[in-house]
Every structure is written in C-alpha cells, then in structure tokens.
Biotite code that builds the C-alpha atoms (Angstrom):
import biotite.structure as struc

atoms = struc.array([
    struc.Atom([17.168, -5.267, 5.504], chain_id="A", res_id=1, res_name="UNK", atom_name="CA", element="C"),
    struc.Atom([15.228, -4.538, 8.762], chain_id="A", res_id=2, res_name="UNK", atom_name="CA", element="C"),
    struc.Atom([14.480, -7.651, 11.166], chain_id="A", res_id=3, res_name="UNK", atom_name="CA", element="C"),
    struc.Atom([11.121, -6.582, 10.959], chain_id="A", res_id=4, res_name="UNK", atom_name="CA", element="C"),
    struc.Atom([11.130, -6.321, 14.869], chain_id="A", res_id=5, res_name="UNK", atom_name="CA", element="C"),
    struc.Atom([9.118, -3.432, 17.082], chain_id="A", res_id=6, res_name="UNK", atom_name="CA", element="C"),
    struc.Atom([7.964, -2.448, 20.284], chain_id="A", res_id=7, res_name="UNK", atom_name="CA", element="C"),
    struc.Atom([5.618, -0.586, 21.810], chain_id="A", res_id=8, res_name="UNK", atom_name="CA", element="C"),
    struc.Atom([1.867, -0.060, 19.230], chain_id="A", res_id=9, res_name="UNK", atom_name="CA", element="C"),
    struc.Atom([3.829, -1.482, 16.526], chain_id="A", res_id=10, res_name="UNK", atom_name="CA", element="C"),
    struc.Atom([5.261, -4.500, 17.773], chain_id="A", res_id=11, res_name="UNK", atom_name="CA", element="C"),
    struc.Atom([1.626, -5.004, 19.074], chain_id="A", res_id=12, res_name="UNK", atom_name="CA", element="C"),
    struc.Atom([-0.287, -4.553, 15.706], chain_id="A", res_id=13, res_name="UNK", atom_name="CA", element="C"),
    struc.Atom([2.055, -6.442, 13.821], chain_id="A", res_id=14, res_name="UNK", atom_name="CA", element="C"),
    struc.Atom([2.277, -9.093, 16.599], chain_id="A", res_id=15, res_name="UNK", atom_name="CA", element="C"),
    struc.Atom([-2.140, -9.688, 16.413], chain_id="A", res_id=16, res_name="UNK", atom_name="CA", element="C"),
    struc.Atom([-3.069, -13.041, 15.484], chain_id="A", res_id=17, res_name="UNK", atom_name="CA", element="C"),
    struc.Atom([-6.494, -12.118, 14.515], chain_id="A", res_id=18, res_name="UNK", atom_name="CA", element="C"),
    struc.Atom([-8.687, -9.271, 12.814], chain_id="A", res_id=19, res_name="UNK", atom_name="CA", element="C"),
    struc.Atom([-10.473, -8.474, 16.300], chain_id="A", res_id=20, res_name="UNK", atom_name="CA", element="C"),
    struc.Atom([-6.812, -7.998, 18.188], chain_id="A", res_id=21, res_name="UNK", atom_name="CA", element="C"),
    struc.Atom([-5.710, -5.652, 15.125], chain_id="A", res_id=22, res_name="UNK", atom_name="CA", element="C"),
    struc.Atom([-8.554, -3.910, 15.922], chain_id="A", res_id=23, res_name="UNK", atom_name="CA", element="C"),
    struc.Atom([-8.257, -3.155, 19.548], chain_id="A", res_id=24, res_name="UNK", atom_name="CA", element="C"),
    struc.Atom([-4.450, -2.547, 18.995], chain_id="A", res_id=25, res_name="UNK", atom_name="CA", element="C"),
    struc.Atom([-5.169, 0.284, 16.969], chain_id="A", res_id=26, res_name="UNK", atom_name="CA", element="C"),
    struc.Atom([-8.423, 1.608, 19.035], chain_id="A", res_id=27, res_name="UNK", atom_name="CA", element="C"),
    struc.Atom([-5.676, 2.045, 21.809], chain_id="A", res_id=28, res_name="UNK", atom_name="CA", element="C"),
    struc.Atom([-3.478, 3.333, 19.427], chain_id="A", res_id=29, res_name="UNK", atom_name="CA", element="C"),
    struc.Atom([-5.460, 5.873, 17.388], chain_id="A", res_id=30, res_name="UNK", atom_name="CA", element="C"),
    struc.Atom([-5.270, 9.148, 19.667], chain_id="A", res_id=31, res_name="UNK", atom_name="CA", element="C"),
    struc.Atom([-1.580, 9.432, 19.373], chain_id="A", res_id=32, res_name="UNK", atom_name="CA", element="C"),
    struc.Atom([-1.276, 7.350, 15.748], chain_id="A", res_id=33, res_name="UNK", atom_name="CA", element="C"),
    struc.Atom([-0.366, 10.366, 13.477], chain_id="A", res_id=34, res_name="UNK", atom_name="CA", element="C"),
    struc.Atom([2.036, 11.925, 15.861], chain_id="A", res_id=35, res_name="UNK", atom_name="CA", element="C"),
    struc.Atom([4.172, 8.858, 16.057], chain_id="A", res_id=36, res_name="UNK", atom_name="CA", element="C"),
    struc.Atom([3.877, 8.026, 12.883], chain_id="A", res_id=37, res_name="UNK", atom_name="CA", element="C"),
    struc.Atom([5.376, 11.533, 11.962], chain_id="A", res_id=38, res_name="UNK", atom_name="CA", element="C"),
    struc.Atom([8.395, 10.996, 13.901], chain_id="A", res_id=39, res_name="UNK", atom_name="CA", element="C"),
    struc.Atom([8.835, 7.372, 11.884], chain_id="A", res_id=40, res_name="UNK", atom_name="CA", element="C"),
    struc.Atom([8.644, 9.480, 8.946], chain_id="A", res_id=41, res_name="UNK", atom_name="CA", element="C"),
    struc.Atom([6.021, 7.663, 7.296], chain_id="A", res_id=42, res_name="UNK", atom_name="CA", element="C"),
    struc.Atom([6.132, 7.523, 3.787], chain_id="A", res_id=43, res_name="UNK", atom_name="CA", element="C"),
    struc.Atom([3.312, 4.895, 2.267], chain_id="A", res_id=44, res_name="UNK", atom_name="CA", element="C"),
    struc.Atom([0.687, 7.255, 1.791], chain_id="A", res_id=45, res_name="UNK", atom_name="CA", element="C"),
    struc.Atom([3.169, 10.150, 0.183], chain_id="A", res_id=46, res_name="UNK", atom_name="CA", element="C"),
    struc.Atom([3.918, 7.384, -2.064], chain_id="A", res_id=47, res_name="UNK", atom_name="CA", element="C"),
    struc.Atom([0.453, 5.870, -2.734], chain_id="A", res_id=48, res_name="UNK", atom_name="CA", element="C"),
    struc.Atom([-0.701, 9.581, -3.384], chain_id="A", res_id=49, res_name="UNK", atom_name="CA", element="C"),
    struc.Atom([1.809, 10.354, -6.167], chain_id="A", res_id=50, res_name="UNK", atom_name="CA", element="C"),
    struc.Atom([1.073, 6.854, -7.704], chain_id="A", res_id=51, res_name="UNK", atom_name="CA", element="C"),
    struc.Atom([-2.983, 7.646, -7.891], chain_id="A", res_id=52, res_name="UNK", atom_name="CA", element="C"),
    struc.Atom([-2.288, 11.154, -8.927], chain_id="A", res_id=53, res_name="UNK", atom_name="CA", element="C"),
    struc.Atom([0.252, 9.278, -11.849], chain_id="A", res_id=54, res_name="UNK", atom_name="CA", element="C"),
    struc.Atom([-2.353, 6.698, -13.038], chain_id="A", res_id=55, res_name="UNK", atom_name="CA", element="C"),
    struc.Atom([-6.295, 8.817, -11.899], chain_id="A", res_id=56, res_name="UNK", atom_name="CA", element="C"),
    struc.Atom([-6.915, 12.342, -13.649], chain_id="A", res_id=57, res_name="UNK", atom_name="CA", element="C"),
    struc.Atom([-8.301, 15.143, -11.838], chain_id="A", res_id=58, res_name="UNK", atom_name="CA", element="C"),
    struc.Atom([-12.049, 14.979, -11.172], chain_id="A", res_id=59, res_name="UNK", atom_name="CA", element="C"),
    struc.Atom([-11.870, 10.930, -10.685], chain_id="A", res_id=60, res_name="UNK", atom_name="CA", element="C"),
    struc.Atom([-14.351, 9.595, -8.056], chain_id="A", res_id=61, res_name="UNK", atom_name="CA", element="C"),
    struc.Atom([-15.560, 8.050, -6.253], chain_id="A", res_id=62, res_name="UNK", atom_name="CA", element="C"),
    struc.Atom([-12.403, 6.751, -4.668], chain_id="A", res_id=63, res_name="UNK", atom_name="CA", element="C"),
    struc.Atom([-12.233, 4.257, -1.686], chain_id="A", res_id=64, res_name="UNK", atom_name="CA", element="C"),
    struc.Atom([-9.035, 4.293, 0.752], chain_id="A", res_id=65, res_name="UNK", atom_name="CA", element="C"),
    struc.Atom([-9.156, 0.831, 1.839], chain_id="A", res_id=66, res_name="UNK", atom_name="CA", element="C"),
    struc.Atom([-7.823, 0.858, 5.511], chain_id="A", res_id=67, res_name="UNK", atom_name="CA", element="C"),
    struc.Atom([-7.897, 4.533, 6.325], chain_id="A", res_id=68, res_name="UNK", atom_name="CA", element="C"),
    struc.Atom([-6.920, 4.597, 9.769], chain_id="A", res_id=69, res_name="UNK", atom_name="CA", element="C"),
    struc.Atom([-6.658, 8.029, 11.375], chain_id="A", res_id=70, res_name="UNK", atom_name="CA", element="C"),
    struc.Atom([-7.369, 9.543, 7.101], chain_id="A", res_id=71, res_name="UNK", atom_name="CA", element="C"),
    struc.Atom([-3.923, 10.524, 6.521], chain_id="A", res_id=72, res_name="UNK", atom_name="CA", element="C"),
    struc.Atom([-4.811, 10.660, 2.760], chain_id="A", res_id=73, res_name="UNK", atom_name="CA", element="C"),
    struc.Atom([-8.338, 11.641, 3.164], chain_id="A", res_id=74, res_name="UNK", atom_name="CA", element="C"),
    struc.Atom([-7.390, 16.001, 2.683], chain_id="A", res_id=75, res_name="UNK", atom_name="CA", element="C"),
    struc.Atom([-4.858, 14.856, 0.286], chain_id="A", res_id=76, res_name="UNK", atom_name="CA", element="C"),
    struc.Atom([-7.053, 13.446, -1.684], chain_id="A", res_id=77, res_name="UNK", atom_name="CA", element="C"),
    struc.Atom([-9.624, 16.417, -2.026], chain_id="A", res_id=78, res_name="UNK", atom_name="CA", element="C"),
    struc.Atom([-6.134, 18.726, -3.030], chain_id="A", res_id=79, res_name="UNK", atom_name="CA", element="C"),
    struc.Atom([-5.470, 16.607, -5.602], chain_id="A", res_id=80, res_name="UNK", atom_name="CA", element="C"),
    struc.Atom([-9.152, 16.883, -6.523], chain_id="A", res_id=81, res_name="UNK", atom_name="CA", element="C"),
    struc.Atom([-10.000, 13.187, -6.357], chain_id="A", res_id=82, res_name="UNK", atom_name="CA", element="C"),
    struc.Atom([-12.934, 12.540, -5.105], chain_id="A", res_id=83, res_name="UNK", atom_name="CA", element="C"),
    struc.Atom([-15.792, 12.350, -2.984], chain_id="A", res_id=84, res_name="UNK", atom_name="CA", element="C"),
    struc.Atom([-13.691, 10.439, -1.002], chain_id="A", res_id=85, res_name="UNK", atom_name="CA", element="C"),
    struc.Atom([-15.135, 7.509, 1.337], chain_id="A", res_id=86, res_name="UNK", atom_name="CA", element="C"),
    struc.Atom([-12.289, 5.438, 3.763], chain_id="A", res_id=87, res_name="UNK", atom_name="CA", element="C"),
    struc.Atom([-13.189, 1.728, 5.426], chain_id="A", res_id=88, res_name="UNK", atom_name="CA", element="C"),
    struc.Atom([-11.034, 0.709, 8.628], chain_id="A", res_id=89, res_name="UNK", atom_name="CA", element="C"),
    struc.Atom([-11.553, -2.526, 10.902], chain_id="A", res_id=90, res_name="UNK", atom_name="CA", element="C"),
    struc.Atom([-10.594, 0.491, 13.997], chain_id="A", res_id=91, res_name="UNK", atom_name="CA", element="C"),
    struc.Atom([-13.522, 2.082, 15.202], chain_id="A", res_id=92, res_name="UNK", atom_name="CA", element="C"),
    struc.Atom([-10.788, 4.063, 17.072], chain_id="A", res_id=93, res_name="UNK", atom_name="CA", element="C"),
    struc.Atom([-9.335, 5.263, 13.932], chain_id="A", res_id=94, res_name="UNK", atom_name="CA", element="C"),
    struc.Atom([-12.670, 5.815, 12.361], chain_id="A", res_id=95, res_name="UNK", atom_name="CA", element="C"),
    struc.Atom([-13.365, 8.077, 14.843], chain_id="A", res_id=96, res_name="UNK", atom_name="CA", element="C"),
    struc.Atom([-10.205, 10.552, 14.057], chain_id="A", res_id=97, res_name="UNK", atom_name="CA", element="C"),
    struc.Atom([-10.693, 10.272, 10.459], chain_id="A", res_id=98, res_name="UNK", atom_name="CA", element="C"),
    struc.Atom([-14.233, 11.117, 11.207], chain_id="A", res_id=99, res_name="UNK", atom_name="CA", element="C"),
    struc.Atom([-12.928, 14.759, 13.095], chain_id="A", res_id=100, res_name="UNK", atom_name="CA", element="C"),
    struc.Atom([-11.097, 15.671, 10.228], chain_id="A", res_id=101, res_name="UNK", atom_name="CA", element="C"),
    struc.Atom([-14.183, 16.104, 7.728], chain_id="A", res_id=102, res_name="UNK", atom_name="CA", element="C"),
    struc.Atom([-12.727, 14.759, 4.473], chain_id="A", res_id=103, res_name="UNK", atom_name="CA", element="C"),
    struc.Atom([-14.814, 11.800, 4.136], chain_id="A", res_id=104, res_name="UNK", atom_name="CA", element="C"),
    struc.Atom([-17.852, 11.693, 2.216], chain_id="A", res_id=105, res_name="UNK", atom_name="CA", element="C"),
    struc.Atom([-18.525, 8.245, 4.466], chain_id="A", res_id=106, res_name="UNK", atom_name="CA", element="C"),
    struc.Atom([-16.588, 6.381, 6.421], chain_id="A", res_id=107, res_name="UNK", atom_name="CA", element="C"),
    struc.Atom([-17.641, 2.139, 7.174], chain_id="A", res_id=108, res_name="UNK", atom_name="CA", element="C"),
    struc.Atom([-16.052, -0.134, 9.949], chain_id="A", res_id=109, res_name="UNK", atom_name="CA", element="C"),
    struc.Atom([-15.166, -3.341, 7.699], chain_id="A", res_id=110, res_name="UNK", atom_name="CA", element="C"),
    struc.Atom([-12.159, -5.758, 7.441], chain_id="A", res_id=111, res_name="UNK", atom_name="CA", element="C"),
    struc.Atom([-10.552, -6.205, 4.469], chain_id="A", res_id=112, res_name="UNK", atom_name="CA", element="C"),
    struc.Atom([-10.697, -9.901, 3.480], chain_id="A", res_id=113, res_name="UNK", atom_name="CA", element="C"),
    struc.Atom([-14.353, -10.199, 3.804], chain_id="A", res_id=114, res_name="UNK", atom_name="CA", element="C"),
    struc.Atom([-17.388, -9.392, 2.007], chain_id="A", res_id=115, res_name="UNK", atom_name="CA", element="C"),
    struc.Atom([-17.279, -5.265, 1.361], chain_id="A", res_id=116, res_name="UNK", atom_name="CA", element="C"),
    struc.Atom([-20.742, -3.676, 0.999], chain_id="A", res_id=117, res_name="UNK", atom_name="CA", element="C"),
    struc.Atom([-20.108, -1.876, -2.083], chain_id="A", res_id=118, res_name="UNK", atom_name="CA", element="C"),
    struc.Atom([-21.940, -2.585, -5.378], chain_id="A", res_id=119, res_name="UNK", atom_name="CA", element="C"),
    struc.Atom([-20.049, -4.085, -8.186], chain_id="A", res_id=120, res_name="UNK", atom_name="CA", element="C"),
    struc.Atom([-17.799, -1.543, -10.335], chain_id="A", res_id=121, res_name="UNK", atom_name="CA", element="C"),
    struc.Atom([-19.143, 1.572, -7.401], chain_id="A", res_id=122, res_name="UNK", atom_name="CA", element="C"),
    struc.Atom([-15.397, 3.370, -7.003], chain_id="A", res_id=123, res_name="UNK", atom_name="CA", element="C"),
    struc.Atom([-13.613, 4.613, -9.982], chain_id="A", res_id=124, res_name="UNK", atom_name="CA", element="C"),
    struc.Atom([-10.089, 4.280, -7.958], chain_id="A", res_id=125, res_name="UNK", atom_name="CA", element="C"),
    struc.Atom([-8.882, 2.294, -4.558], chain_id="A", res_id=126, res_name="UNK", atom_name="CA", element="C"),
    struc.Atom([-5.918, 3.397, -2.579], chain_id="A", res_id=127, res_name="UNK", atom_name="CA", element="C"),
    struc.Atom([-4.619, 0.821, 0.244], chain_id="A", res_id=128, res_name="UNK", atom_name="CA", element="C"),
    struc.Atom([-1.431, 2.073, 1.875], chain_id="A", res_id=129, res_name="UNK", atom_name="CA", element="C"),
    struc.Atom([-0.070, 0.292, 4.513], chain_id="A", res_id=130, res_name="UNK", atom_name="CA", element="C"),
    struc.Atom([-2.990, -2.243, 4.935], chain_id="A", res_id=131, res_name="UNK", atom_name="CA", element="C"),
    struc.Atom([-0.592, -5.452, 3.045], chain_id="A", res_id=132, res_name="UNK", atom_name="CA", element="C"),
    struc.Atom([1.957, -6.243, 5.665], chain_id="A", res_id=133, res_name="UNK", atom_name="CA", element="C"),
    struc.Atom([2.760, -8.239, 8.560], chain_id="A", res_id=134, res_name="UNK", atom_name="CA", element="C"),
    struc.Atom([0.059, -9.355, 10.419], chain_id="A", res_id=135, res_name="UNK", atom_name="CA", element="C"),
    struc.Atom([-2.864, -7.242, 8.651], chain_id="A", res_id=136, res_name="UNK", atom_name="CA", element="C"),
    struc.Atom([-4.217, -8.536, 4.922], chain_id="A", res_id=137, res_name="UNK", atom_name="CA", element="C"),
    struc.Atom([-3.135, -10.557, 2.320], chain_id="A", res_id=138, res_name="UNK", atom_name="CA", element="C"),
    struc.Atom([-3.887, -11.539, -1.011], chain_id="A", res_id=139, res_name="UNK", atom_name="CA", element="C"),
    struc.Atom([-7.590, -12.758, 0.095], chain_id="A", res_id=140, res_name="UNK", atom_name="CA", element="C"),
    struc.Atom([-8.812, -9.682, -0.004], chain_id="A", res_id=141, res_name="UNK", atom_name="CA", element="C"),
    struc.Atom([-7.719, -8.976, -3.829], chain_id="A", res_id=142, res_name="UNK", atom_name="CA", element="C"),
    struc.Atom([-10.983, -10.349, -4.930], chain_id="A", res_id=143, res_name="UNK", atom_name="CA", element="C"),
    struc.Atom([-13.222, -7.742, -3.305], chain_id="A", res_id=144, res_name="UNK", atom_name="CA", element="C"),
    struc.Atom([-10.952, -4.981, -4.420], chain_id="A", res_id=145, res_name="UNK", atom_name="CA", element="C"),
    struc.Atom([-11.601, -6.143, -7.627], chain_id="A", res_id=146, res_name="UNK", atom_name="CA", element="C"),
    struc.Atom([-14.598, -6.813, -7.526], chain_id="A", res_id=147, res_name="UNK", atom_name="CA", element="C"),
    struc.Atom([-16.124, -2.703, -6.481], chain_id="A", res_id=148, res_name="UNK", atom_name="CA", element="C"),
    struc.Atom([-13.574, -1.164, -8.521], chain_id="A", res_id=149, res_name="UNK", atom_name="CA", element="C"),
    struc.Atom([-14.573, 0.306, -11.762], chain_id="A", res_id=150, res_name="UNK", atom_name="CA", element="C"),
    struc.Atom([-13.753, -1.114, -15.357], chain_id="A", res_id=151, res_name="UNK", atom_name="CA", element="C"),
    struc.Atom([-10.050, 1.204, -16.235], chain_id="A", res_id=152, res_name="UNK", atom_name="CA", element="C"),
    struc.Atom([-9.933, 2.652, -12.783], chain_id="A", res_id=153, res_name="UNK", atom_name="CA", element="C"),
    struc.Atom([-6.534, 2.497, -10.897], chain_id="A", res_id=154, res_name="UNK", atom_name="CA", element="C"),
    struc.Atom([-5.788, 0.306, -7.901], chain_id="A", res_id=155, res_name="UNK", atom_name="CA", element="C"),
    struc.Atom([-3.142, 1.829, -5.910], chain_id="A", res_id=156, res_name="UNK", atom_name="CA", element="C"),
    struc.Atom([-1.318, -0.642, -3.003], chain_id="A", res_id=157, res_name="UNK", atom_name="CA", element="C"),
    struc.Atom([1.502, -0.770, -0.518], chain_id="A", res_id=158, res_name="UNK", atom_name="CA", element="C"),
    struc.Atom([2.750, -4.265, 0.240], chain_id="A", res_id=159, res_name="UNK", atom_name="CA", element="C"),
    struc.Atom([5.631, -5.081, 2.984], chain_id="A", res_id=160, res_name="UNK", atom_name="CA", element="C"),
    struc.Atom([8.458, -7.067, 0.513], chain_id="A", res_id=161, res_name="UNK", atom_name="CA", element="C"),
    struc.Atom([7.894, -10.403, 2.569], chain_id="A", res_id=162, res_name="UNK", atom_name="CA", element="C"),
    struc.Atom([4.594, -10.458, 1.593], chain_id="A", res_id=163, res_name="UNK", atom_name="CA", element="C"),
    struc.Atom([5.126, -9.546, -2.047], chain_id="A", res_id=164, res_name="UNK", atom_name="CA", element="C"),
    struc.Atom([7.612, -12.272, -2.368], chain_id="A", res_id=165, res_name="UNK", atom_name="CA", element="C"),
    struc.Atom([5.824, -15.163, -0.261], chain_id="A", res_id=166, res_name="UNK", atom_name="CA", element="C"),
    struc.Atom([2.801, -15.099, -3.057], chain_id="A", res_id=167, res_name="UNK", atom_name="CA", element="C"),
    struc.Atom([0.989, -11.701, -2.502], chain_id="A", res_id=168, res_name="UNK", atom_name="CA", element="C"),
    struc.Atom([2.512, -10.686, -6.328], chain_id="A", res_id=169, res_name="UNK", atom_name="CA", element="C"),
    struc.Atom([1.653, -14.593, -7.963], chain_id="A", res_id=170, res_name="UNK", atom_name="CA", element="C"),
    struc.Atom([-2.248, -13.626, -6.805], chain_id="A", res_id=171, res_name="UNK", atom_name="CA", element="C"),
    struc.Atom([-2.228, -10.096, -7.483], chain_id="A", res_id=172, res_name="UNK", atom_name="CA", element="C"),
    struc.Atom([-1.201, -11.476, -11.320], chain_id="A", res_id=173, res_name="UNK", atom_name="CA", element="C"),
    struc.Atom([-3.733, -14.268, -11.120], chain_id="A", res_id=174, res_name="UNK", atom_name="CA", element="C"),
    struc.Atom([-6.620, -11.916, -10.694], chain_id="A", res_id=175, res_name="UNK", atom_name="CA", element="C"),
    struc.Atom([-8.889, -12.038, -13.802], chain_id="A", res_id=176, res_name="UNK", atom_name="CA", element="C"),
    struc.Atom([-9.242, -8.929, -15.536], chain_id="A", res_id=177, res_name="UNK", atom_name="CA", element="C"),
    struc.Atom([-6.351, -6.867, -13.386], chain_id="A", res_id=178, res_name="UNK", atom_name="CA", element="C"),
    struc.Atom([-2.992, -5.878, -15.489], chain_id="A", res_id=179, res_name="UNK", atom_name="CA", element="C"),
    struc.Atom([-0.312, -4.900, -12.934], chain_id="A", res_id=180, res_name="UNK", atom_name="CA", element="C"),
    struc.Atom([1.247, -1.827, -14.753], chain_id="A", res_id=181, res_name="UNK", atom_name="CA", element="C"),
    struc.Atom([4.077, -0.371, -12.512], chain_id="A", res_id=182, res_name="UNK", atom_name="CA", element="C"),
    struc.Atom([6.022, -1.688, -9.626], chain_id="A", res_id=183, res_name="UNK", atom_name="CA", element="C"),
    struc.Atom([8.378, 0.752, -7.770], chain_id="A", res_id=184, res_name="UNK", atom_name="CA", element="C"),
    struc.Atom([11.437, 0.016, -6.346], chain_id="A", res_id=185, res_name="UNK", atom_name="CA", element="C"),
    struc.Atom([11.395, -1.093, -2.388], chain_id="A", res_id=186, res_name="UNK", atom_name="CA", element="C"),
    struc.Atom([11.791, 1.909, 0.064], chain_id="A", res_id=187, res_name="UNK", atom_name="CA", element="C"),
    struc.Atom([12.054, 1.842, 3.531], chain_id="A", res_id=188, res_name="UNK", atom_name="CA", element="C"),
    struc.Atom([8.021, 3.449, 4.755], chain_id="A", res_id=189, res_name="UNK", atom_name="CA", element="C"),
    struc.Atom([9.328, 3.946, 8.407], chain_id="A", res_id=190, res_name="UNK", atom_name="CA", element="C"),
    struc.Atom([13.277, 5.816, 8.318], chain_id="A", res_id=191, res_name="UNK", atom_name="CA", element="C"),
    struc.Atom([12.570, 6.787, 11.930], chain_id="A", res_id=192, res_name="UNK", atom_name="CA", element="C"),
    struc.Atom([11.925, 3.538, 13.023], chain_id="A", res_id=193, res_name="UNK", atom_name="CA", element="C"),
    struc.Atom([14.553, 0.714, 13.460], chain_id="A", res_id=194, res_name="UNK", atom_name="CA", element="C"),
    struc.Atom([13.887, -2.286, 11.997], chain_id="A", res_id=195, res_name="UNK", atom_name="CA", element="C"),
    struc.Atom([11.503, -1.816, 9.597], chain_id="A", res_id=196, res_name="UNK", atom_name="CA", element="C"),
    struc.Atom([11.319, -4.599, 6.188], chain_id="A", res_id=197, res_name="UNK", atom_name="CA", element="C"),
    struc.Atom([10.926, -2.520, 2.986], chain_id="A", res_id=198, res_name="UNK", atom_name="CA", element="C"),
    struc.Atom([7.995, -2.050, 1.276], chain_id="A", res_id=199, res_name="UNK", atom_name="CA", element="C"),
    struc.Atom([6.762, -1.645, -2.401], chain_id="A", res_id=200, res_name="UNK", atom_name="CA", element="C"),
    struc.Atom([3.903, 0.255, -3.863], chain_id="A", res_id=201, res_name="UNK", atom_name="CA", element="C"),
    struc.Atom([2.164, -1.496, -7.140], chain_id="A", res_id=202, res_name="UNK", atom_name="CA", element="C"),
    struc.Atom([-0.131, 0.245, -9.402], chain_id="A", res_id=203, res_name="UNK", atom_name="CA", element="C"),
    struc.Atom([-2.645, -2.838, -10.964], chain_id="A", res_id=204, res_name="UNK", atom_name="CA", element="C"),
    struc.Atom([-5.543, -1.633, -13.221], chain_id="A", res_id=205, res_name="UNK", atom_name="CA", element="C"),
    struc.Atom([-8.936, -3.635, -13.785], chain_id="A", res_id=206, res_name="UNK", atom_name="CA", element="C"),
    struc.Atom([-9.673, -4.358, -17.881], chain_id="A", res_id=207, res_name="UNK", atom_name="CA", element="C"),
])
C-alpha cells in the first residue's frame, strides 16, 4: 500500500487544513492540472464513467459532477449521451478550465459539505470522482447528495480506502433511502505517481 505521501500540488492539496486552502491549492494548480495528471495516469474518472454508464441509460439527465475540477468527465459525459451536464468545484481556477472546454450546461463555485443550491430530487444522476479523499470531503456531505438526487437515479463515487474504512462506508449505509449496490475492488487511481493509497469506486442508488 502507498504511504499516501506527495510533493509538489499534491502534497499541497492533500496537505490543506481547510476548504479555503484546497481552494487556492488548486487555483495555482489548475493551468497545468490535466497535464500532470496524465502522466499519473489518472484513472478515477475512467472508472466513475464506466460505473454511471453501468447503472444510468442513455438519455439520463440532468447529471451533476460533484467536484469537477478542470471537467475531465464533462465531454465524456455528452459521448456517452448523459446529459445536460452541469459540474460544481470549490476552485474558481478549475472552474475556469472546465468553463473553456464548453461541455457544461452550468458550472457553480460551491464546497461540498455545505448547503448545495439545487432543488430537492433536480439531477437524475451524481458523479464525484476523486472529491472523497485525504484532505477534501467526507461523509458530511452525503446528505446533500442525497438530498438533489432524483428518486432511482445513480450516485456514482470515488473514495480513497482510508476513508472508506475510517467510517465514510458506516454513513454512506446509514443514509435513509440510499441502497449501496456495487463496490469495486481497490485500484491504485495514480500508477504514475509514487505513493499513492488505493481507492474504491461505489455505486449507491436513492429508493
């Protein structure tokens, strides 16, 4: 298992004690975010797409990708015909490259873990990859996900192992009216980069 230690914009995102400092880490990061991610190999939001495309037919929408960053999965989403597609970040950095690619019906600067400003029930799938690990979200912000996700529809997450085992799974099972229905095996979301804790992705479905 990694030692979960990094340098450089990682090591300062995961080191941020507080939503503002994630923030600024990744408004200095977000210019060269997708290119170093591509040499890590990054592999959450290949996995988070297969999993909505697995669980969310053709034609579903709206869909919400909770912590969007730079919209990695924003033109994957329109390929795979999900859609309109709308992305929230706490990175007005990020926001801002998502924002250049066009495949965002809206994009909203929020942080996950507070009140979102979506009606109850408004998007008929979530995605979240790479939003539930060290020093981002936890659990607290199950409730709103919940809460703006549509009776049947799919939520689709990526949570870092530690956090799955220290209590992120116990809430995600305590949520009223959410049935966890498949759990894949830990991978590795960074190859390229040394030290990285695996992950999970978990598929949970609101009654």
């Amino acid at each position: 298992m990694g030692s979960g230690q990094h340098d450089g914009h990682l090591g300062a995102v995961y080191g941020a004690k507080a939503p503002e400092e994630v923030a600024a880490a990744y408004d200095a990061w977000a210019e060269g975010y997708d290119a170093e991610m591509a040499r890590a190999g990054y592999r959450h939001p290949s996995v988070g797409l297969a999993l909505l495309a697995r669980h969310a037919p053709r034609g579903t929408g709206p869909v919400l990708d909770a912590g969007c960053g730079t919209g990695l999965l924003g033109d994957w989403l329109g390929i795979l015909g999900l859609g309109p597609v709308e992305g929230l970040d706490i990175s007005a950095g990020m926001l801002a490259v998502a924002r250049a690619k066009g495949a965002y019906a809206a994009l909203h600067q929020v942080a996950l873990g507070r009140p979102l400003p979506f009606a109850d029930g408004h998007f008929a799938a979530v995605i979240s990859t790479g939003v539930f690990t060290t020093g981002h979200v936890g659990a607290e912000a199950l409730p709103e996900l919940l809460r703006i996700t549509a009776p049947g529809g799919p939520l689709v997450l990526t949570v870092k192992t530690t956090l799955w085992d220290g209590g992120f799974h116990a809430a995600l099972a305590a949520q009223p009216g959410l049935s966890i229905v498949e759990v894949t095996a830990p991978y590795v979301s960074m190859p390229g980069e040394v030290g990285t804790v695996p992950s999970l992705a978990v598929v949970a479905r609101r009654g």
